[in-house]
RODO-2510 file (C-alpha; in nm, 4 decimals, decimal comma):
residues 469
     n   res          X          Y          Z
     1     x    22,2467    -5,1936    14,8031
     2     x    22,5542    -5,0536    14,6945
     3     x    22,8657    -5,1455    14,9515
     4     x    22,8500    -4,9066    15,2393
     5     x    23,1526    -4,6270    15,1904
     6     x    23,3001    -4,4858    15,5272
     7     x    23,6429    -4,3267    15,5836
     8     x    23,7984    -4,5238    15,8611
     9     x    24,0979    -4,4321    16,0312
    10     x    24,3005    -4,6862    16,1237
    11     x    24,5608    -4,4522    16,3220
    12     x    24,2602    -4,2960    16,5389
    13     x    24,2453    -4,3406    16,9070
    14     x    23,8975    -4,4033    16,8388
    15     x    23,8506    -4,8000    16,8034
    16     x    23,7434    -4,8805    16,3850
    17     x    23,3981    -5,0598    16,5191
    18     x    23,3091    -4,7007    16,6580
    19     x    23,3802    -4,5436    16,4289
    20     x    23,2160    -4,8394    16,1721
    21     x    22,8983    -4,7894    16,4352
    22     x    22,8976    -4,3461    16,4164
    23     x    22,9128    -4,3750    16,0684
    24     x    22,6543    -4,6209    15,9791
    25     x    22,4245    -4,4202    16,2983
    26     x    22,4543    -4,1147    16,1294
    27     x    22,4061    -4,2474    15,7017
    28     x    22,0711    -4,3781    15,8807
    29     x    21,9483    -4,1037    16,0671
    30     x    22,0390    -3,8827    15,7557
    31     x    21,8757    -4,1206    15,5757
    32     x    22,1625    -4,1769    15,3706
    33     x    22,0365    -4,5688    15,3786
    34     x    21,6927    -4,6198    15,3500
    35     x    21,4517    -4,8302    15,5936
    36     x    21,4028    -5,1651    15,4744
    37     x    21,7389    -5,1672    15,2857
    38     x    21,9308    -5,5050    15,3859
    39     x    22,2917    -5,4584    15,5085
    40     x    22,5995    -5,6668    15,3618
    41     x    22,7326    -5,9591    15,5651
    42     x    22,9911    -5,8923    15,7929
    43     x    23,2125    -6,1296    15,5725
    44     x    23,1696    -5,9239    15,2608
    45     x    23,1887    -5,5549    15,4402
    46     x    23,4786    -5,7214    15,6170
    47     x    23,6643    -5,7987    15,3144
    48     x    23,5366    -5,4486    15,1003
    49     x    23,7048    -5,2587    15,4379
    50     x    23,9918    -5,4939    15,4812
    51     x    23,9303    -5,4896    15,8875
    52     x    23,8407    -5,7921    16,1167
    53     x    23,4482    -5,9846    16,0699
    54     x    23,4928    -5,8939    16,4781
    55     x    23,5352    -5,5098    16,4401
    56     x    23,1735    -5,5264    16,2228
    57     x    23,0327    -5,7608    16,4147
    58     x    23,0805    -5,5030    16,6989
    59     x    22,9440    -5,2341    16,5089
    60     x    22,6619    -5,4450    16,3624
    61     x    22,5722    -5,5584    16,7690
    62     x    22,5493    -5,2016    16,8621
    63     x    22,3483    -5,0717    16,5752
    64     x    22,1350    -5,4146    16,6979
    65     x    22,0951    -5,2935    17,0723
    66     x    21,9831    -4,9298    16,9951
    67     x    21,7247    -5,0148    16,7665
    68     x    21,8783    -4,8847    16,4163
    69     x    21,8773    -5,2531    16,2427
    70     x    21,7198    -5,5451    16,3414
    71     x    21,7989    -5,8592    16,2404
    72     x    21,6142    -6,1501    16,0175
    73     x    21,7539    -6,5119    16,1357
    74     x    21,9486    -6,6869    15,7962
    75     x    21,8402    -6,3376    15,6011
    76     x    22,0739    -6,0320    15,7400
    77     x    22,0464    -5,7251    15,9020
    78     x    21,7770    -5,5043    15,8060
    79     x    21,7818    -5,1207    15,8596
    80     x    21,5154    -5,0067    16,1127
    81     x    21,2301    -4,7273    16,1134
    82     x    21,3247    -4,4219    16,3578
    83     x    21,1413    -4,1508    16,4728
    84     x    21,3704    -3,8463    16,4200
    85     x    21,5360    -3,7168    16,7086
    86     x    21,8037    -3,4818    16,7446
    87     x    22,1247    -3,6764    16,8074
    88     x    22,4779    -3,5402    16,9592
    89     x    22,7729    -3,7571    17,0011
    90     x    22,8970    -3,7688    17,3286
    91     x    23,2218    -3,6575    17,2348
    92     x    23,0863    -3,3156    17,0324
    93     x    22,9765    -3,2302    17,4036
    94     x    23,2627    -2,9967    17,5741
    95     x    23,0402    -2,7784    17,7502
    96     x    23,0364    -2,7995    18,1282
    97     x    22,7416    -2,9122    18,3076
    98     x    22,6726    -2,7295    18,6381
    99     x    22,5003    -2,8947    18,8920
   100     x    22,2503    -2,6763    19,1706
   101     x    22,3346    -2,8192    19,4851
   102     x    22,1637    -2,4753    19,6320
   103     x    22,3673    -2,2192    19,8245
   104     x    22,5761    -2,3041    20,1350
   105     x    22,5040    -2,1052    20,4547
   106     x    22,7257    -2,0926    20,7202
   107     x    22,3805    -2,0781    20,9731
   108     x    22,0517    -2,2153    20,8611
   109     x    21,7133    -2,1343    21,0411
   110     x    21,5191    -2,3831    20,8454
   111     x    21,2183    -2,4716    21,0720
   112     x    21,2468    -2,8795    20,9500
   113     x    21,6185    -2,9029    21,0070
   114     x    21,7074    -3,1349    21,3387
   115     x    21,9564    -3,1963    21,5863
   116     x    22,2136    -3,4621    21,4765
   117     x    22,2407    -3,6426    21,7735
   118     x    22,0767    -4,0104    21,7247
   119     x    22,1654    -4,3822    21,8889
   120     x    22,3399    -4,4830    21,5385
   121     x    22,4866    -4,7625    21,7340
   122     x    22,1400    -4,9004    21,8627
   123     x    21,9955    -4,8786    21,5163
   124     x    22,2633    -5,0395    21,2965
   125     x    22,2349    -5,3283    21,6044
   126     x    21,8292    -5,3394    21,5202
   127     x    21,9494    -5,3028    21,1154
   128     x    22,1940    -5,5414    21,2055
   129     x    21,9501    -5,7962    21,3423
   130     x    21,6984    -5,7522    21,0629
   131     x    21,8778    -5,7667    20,7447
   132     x    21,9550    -6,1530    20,7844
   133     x    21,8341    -6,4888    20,5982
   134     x    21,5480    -6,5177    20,9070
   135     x    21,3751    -6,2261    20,7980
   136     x    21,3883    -6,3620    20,4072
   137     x    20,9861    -6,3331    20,4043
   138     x    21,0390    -5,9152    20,4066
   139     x    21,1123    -5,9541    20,0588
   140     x    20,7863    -6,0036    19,9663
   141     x    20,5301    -5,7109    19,9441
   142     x    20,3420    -5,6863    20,2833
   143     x    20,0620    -5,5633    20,3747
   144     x    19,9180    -5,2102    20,2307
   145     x    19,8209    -5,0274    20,5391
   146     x    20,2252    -5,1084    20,6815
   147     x    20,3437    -5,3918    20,8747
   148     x    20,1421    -5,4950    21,2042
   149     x    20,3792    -5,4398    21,4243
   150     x    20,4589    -5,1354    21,3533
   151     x    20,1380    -4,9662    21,3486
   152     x    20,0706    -5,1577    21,7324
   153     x    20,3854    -4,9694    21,8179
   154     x    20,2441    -4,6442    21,7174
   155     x    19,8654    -4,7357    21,8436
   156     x    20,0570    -4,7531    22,2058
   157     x    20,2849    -4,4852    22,1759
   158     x    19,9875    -4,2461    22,1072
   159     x    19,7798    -4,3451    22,3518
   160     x    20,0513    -4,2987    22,6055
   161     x    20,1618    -4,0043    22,4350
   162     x    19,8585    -3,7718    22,2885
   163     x    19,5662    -3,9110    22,4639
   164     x    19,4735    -4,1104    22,0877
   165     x    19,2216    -4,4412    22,1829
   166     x    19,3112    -4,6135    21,8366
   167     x    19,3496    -4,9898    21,6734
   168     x    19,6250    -5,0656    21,4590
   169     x    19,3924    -5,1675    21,1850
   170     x    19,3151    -4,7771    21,1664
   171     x    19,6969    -4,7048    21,0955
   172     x    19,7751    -4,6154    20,7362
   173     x    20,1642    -4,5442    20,6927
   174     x    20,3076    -4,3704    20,4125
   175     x    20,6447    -4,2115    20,3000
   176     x    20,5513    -3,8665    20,3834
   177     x    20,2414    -3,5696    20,4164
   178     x    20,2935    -3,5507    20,0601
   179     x    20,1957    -3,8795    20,0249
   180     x    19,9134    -3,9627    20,2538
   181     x    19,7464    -3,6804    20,2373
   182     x    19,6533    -3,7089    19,8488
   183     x    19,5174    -4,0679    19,9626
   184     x    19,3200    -3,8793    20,2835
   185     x    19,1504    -3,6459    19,9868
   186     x    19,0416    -3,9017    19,7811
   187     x    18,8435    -4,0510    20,0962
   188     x    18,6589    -3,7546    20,1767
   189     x    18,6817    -3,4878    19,8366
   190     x    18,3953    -3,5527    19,6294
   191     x    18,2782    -3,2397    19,6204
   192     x    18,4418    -3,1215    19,9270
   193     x    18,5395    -2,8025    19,9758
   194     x    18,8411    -2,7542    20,2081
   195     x    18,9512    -2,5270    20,4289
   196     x    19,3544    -2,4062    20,5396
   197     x    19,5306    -2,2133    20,7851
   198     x    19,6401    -1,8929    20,6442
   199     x    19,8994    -1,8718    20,7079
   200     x    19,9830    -2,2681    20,7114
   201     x    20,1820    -2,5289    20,5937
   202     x    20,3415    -2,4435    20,2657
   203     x    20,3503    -2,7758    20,1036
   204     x    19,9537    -2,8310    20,0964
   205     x    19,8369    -2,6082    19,8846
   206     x    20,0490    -2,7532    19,6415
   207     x    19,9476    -3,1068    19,7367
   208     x    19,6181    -3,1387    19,5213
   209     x    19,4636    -2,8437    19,6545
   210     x    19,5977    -2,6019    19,3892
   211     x    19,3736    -2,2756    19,4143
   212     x    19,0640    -2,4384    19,5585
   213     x    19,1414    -2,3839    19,9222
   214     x    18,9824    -2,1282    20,1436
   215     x    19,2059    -1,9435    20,3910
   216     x    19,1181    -1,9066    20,7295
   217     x    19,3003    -1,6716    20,9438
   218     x    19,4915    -1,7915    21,2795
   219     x    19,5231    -1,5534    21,5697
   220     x    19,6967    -1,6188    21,9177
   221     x    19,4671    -1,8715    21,9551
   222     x    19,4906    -2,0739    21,6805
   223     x    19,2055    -2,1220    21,3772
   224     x    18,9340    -1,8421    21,3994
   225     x    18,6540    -2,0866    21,3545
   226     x    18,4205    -1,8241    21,3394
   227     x    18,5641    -1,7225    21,0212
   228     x    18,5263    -2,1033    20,9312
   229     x    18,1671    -2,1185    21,0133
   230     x    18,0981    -1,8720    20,7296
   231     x    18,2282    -2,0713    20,4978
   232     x    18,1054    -2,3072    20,2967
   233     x    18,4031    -2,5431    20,3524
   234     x    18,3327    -2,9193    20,5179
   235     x    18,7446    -3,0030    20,5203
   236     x    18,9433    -2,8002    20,7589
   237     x    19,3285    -2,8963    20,7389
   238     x    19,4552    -2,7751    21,1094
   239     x    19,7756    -2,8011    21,3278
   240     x    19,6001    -2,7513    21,6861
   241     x    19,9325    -2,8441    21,9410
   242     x    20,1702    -2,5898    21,7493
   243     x    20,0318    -2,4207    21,4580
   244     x    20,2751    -2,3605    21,1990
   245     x    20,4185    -2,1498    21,1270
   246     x    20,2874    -1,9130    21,4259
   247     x    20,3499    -2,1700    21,7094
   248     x    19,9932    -2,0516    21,8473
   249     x    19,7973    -2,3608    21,9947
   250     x    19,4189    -2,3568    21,9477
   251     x    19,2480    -2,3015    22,2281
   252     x    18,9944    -2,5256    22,4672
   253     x    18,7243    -2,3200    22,3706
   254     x    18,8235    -2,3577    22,0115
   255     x    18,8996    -2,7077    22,0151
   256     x    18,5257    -2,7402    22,1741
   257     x    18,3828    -2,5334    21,9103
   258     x    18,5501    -2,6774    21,5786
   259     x    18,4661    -3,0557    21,6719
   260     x    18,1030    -2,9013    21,7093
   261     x    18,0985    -2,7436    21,3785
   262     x    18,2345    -3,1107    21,2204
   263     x    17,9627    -3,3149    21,3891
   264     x    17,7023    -3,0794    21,1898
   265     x    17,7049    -3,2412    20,9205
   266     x    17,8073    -3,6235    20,8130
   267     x    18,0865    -3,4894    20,5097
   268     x    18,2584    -3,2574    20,7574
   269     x    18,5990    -3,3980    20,8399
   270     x    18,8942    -3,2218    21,0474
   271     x    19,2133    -3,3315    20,8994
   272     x    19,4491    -3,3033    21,2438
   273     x    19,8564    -3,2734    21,1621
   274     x    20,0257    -3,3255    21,4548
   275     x    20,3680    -3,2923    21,3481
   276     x    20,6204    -3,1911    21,6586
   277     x    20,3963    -3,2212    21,9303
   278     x    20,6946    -3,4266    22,1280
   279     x    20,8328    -3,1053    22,1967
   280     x    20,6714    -2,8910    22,4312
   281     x    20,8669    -2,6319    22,7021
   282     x    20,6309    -2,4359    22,8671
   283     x    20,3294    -2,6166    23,0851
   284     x    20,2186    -2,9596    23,0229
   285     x    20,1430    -3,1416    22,6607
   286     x    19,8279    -3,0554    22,5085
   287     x    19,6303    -3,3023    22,4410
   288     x    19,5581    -3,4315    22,0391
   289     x    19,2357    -3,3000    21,9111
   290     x    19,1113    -3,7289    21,7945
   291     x    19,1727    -3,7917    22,1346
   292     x    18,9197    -3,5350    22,2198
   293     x    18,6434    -3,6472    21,9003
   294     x    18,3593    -3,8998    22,0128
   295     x    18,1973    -3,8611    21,6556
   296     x    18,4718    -3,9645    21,4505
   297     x    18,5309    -3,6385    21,2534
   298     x    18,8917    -3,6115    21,2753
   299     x    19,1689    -3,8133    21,0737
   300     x    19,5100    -3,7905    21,2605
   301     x    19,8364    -3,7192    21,1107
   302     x    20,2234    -3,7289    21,1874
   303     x    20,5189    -3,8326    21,1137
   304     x    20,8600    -3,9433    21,2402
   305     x    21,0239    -3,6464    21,0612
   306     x    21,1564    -3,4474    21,3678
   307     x    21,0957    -3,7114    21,6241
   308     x    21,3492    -3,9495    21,4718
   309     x    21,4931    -3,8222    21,1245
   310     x    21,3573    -3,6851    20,8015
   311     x    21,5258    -3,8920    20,6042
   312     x    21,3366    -4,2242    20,7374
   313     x    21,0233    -4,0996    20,5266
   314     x    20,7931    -4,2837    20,7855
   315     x    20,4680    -4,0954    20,8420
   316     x    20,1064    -4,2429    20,9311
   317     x    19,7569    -4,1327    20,9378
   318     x    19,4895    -4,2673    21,2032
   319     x    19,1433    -4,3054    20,9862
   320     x    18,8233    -4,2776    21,1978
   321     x    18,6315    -4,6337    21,1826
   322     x    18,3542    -4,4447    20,9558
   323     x    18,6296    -4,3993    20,6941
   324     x    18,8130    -4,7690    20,7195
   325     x    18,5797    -4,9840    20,5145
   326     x    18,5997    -4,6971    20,2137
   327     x    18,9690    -4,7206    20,2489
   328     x    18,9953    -5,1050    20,2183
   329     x    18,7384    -5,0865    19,8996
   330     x    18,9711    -4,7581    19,7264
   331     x    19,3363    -4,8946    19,8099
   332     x    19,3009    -5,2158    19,8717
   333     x    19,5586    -5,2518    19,5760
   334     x    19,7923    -5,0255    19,7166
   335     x    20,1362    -5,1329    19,8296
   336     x    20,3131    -4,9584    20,1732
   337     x    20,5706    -4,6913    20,0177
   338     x    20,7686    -4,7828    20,3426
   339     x    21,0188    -5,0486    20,3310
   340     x    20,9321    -5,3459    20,4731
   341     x    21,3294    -5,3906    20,6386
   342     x    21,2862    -4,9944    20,7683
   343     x    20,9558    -5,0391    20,8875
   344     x    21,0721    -5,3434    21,1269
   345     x    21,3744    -5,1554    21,2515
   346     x    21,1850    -4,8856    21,3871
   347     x    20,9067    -5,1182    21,5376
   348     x    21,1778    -5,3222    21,7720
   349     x    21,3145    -4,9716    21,8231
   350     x    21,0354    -4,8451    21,9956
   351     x    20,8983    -5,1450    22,1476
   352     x    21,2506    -5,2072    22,2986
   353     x    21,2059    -4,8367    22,4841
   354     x    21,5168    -4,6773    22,2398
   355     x    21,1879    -4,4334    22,0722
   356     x    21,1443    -4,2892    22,4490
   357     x    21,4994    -4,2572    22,5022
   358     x    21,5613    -4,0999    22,2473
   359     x    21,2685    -3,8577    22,2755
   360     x    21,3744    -3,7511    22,6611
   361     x    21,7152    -3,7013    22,4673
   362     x    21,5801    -3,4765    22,1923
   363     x    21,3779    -3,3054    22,4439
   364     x    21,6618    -3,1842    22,6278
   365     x    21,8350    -3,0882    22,3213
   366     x    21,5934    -2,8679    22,2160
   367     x    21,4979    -2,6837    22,5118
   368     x    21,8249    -2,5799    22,5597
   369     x    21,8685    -2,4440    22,2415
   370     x    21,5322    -2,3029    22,2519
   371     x    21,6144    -2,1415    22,5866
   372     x    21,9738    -2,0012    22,4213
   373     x    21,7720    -1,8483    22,1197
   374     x    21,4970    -1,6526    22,3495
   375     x    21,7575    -1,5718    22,5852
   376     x    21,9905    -1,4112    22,3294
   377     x    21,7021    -1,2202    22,1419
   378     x    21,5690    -1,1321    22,4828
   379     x    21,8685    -1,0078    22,6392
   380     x    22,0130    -0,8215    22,3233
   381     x    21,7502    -0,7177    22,1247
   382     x    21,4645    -0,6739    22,3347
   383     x    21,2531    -0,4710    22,0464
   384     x    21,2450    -0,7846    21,8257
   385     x    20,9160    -0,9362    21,9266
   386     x    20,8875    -1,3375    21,9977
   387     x    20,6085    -1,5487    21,9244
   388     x    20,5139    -1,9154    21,8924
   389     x    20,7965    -2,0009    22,1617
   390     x    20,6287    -2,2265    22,3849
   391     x    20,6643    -2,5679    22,1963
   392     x    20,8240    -2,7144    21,8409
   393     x    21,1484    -2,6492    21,6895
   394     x    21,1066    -2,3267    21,5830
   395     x    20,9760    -1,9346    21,6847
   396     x    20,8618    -1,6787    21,5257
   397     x    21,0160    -1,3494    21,5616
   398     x    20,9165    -0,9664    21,4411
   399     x    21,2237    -0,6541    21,3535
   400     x    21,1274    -0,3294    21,3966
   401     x    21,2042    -0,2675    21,0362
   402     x    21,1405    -0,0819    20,7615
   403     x    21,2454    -0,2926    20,4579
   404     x    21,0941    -0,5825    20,3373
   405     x    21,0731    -0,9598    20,3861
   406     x    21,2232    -1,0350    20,0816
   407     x    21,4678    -0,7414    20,1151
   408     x    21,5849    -0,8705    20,4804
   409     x    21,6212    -1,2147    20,3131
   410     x    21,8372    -1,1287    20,0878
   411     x    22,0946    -0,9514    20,2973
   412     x    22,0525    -1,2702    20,5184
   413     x    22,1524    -1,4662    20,2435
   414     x    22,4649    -1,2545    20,1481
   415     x    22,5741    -1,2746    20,4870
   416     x    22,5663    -1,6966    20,4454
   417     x    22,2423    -1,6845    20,6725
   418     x    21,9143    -1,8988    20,5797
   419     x    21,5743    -1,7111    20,7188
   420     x    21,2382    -1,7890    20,5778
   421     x    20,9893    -1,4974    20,6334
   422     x    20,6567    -1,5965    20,7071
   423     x    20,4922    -1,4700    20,3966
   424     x    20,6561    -1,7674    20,2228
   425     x    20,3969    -1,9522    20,4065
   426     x    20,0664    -1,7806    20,3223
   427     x    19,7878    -1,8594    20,0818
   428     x    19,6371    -1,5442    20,0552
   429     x    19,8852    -1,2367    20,1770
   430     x    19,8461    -1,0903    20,4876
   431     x    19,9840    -0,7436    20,6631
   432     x    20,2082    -0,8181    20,9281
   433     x    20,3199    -0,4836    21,0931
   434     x    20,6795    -0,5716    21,0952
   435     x    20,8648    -0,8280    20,8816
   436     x    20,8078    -1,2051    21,0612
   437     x    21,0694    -1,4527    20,9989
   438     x    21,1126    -1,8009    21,0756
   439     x    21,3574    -1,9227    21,3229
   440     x    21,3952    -2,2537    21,3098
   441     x    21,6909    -2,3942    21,5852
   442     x    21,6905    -2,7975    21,5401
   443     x    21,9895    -2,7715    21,2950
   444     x    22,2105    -2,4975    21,4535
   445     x    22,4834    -2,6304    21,7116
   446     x    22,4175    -2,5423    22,0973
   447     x    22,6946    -2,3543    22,1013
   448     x    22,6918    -2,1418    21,7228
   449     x    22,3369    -1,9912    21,8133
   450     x    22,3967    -1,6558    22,0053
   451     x    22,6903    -1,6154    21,7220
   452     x    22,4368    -1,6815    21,4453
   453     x    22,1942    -1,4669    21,5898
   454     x    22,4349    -1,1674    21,6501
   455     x    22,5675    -1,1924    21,2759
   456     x    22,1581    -1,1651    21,1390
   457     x    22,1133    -0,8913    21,3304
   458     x    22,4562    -0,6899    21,2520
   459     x    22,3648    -0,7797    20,8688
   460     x    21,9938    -0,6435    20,9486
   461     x    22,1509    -0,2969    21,1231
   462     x    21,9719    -0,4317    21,4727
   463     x    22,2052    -0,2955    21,7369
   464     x    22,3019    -0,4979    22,0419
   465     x    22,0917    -0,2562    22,3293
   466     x    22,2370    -0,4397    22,6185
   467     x    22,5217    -0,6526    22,7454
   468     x    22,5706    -0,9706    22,9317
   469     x    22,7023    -0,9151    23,3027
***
């Protein structure tokens, strides 16, 4: 080929092998220098530039690492084959990139925010402990389902806590709902047909579901199995102890008459999410709906998400012995999406008594913001109407209002407040009379929630109606 041409300054800022390297980047890409065509030696294009065998071996290395040339041992360098893409150099980009770290709100009513307060001191001791030379055999994969201790510690904690008779070897745990639950449908979906709360849980719908699901209503009493019973679905997704978002809990009858409609037939399946039944403030804890089952139709799920933290991404499923021996032969592959380290640090916390602890803790916590919220609502704005407040970490709550949801959101938002109305959470709409929002305490400080809650309703034109003696 004829010697390679390039204007190189030698008074730029810019080092000569970049500039050596842009140059010969762009002749190729332009394809100024055909594929195939062999390079000179760095000696030669040394010499015809009068710069340094170092400054194009530089340039040379770099064309060599991106892919542009490759290089023939006691032969040269060889131009490369590229697809075409569009390329910018870094320094032709002056345009500011903006990144969405979502709006700030000065008070948040998101229904999965928690309470900061946690025993960081007794976990970095158990993290602490753990992350040492003796444990060097948690480097290794372990086993699918999660580690063995771990899921013992949860078999006992349920059966102390929700009434659940269950072996660790029926423990599954996973990183999340969103991923177990994909893994519980390809158990039981071939050609299923599956059934939601309407409203429900936003997230499912889009977890695999799509538009296939079939809404079933909830009332102050939880799932209106009737409705279900006219269906043609065999997969009901439920949240019997504190339906969300409505807080209802489905009642005995209910409970009585939905395990009855799954033993009718052997592919009906009750998929049971469980997730804040530690948190109860009115009567005693109802009991889980497995613990109830005698014809293993019901596949439990929770999670550590407001129990603990939702960052720890530790959730688990219980599988009903009928489904075990299907899961074994369909993930037996399948490697825990828990770390192995994370999943021992929470095991020695609760078998050490720190889970309860904290729990009693939590408990505490939350009733007496729970008890602030109702009792500023109550007091002040007796025509807002409260629902769902007898357990969890949120209410629901009603204005006598003539705009909409979205509308009320909004001025909310301007105002630095988060709300999430409750048609956010529906799969097929529905006609509340009033707007219904989501008040969700966990995250708001004891002491900011009567201010928080004074501020939405001066931004919503609710007038205080009475004041505190």
């Amino acid at each position: 080929m004829d010697m390679l041409i390039f204007e190189l300054e030698k008074d730029s800022p810019k080092p000569l092998y970049e500039q050596l390297y842009i140059g010969m980047k762009n002749a190729i890409i332009h394809k100024q220098i055909e594929v195939g065509t062999k390079l000179p030696s760095k000696r030669k294009l040394a010499e015809f530039l009068n710069i340094s065998q170092t400054t194009i071996e530089i340039a040379y290395g770099q064309l060599l690492s991106e892919g542009f040339i490759v290089s023939k041992p006691r032969v040269g360098y060889f131009v490369e084959e590229i697809d075409e893409l569009p390329y910018v150099e870094k320094d032709q980009i002056d345009v500011p990139i903006e990144l969405d770290h979502g709006k700030s709100y000065e008070h948040n009513f998101h229904p999965g925010k928690i309470d900061p307060s946690f025993p960081f001191a007794t976990w970095r001791k158990y993290a602490k402990e753990i992350f040492d030379s003796s444990s060097r055999e948690l480097l290794q994969i372990g086993e699918p389902q999660g580690e063995y201790v771990l899921r013992s510690e949860i078999a006992k904690y349920l059966y102390q806590s929700r009434g659940i008779v269950c072996k660790p070897e029926q423990i599954v745990i996973g990183s999340g709902t969103e991923q177990l639950l994909p893994m519980i449908l390809r158990l039981i979906e071939h050609d299923s047909k599956f059934a939601l709360e309407n409203p429900g849980y936003s997230a499912i719908p889009r977890i695999h579901l799509k538009n296939k699901a079939i809404p079933i209503s909830v009332d102050d009493d939880g799932l209106v199995v009737d409705e279900l019973e006219e269906t043609d679905a065999n997969i009901v997704y439920i949240t019997p102890s504190h339906q969300f978002p409505t807080g209802a809990v489905l009642s005995a009858a209910r409970r009585t008459q939905l395990l009855k409609w799954a033993s009718k037939d052997t592919n009906r399946y009750i998929i049971e999410d469980d997730y804040d039944s530690e948190f109860r403030y009115i009567g005693k804890p109802i009991p889980a709906l497995q613990g109830l089952d005698r014809n293993n139709k019901v596949i439990y799920m929770s999670t550590f998400t407001k129990s603990l933290m939702p960052s720890l991404r530790v959730a688990y499923i219980v599988l009903p012995n009928t489904l075990l021996q299907k899961y074994k032969e369909t993930f037996s592959y399948y490697s825990s999406t828990v770390p192995r380290f994370d999943q021992h640090i929470l095991a020695n916390f609760m078998k050490d008594g720190h889970f309860a602890k904290h729990l009693n803790r939590m408990r505490k916590i939350y009733r007496k913001k729970h008890d602030k919220l109702i009792y500023t609502i109550s007091t002040f704005y007796p025509n807002v109407t409260i629902k769902g407040d007898h357990a969890g970490m949120h209410i629901l709550i009603s204005v006598p209002l003539n705009e909409t949801e979205s509308e009320l959101k909004q001025k909310a938002s301007n105002a630095k407040i988060a709300v999430y109305p409750v048609s956010e959470y529906q799969i097929k709409p529905l006609n509340y009379r009033q707007p219904t929002f989501l008040l969700g305490f966990g995250g708001i400080p004891f002491e900011k929630i009567d201010k928080a809650l004074h501020l939405l309703m001066t931004c919503w034109g609710i007038k205080k109606t009475s004041e505190e003696n």
